[in-house]
PLY file of the C-alpha trace (Angstrom):
ply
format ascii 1.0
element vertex 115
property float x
property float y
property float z
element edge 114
property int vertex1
property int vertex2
end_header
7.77 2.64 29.55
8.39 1.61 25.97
5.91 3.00 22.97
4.42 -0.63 21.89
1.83 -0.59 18.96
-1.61 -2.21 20.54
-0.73 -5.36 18.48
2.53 -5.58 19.77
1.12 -5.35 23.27
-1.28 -8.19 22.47
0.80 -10.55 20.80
3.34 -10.25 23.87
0.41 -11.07 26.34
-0.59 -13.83 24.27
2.54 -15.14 23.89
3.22 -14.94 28.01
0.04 -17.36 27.90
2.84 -20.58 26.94
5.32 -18.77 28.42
6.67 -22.29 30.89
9.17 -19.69 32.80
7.40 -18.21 35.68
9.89 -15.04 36.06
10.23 -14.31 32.12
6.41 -14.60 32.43
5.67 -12.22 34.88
8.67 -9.74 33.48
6.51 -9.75 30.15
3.42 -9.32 31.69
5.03 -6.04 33.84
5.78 -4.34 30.52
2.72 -5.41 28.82
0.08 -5.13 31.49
-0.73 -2.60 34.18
-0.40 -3.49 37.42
-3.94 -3.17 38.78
-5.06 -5.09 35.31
-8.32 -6.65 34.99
-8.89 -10.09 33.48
-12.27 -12.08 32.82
-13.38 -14.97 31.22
-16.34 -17.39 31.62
-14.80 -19.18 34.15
-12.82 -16.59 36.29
-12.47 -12.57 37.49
-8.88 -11.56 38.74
-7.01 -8.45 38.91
-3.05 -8.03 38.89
-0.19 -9.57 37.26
0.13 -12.12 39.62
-2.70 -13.36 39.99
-2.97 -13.32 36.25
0.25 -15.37 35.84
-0.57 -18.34 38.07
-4.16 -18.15 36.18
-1.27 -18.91 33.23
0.23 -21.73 35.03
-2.77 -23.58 35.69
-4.32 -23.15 31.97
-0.59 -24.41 31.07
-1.06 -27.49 33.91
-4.33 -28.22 31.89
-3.15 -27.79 28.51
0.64 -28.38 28.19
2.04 -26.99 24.80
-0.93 -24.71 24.25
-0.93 -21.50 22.91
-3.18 -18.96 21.20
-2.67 -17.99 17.56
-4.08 -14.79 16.50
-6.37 -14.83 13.26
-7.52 -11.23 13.67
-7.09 -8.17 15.02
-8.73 -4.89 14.82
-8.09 -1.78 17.15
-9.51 1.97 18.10
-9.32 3.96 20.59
-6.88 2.20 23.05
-9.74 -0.89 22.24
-8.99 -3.88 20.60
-11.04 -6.85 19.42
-8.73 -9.76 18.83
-10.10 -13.33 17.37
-7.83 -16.20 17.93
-7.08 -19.62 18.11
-5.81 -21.96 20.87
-3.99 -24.60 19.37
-1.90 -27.70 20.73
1.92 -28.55 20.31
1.09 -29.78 17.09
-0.83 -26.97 15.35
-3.98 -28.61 15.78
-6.72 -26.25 16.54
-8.42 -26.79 20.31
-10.81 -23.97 20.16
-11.65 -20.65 19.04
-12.43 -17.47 20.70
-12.06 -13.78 21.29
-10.88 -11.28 23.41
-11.65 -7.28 23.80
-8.70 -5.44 25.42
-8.52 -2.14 26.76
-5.50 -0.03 27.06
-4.03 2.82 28.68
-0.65 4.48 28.75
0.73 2.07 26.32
-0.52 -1.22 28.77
-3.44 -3.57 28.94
-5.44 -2.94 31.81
-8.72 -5.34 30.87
-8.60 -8.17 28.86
-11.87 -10.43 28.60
-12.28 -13.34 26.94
-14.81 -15.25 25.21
-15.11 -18.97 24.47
0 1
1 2
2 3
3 4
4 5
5 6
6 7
7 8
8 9
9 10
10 11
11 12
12 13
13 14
14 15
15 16
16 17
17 18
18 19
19 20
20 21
21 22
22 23
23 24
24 25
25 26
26 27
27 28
28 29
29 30
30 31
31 32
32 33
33 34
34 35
35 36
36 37
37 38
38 39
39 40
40 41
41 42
42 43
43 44
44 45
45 46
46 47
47 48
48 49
49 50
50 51
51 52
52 53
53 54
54 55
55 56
56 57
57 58
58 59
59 60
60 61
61 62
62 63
63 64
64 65
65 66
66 67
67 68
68 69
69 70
70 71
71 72
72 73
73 74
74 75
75 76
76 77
77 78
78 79
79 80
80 81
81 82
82 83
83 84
84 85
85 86
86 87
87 88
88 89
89 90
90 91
91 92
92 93
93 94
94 95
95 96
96 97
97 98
98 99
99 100
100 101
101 102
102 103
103 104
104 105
105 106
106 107
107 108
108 109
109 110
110 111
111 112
112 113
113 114
């Protein structure tokens, strides 16, 4: 397993959020995420990377071009509190939200998000 700063982590898993390519998607996730990772938002409560990834591939279905733009980011103690934007394919801002992560062993293993 690769030593990723907690930023670097996040920004990856953001990224994998747009990420069209269902294999590249889930390869990126594998590094990034654990494999018995938690995710929650206000509309859903899954665990694992693939169930995670076709949560991805609907929000894409429902948002083509989409993606989340980071506007801040603090971290301690494997925790991180990131603030971001989604945004469409032309840079025009959809919504704004945040997220608190948890990590261990260099992975995500809970991401929740708040919108």
């Amino acid at each position: 397993m690769k030593d990723h700063s907690h930023l670097e982590i996040w920004e990856a898993y953001s990224a994998s959020w747009s990420e069209p390519d269902e294999t590249i998607r889930k390869e990126i996730l594998s590094e990034q995420l654990s494999p018995d990772c938690n995710y929650k938002d206000p509309d859903v409560d899954i665990s694992g990377i693939e169930n995670l990834s076709d949560y991805m591939e609907e929000f894409q279905k429902g948002l083509p071009g989409a993606k989340f733009v980071i506007t801040d980011f603090k971290v301690h103690h494997d925790q991180s509190l990131t603030h971001w934007n989604m945004v469409d394919s032309h840079g025009n801002t959809l919504s704004q939200g945040a997220s608190f992560g948890m990590y261990r062993n260099g992975q995500l293993i809970k991401m929740t998000g708040f919108f």
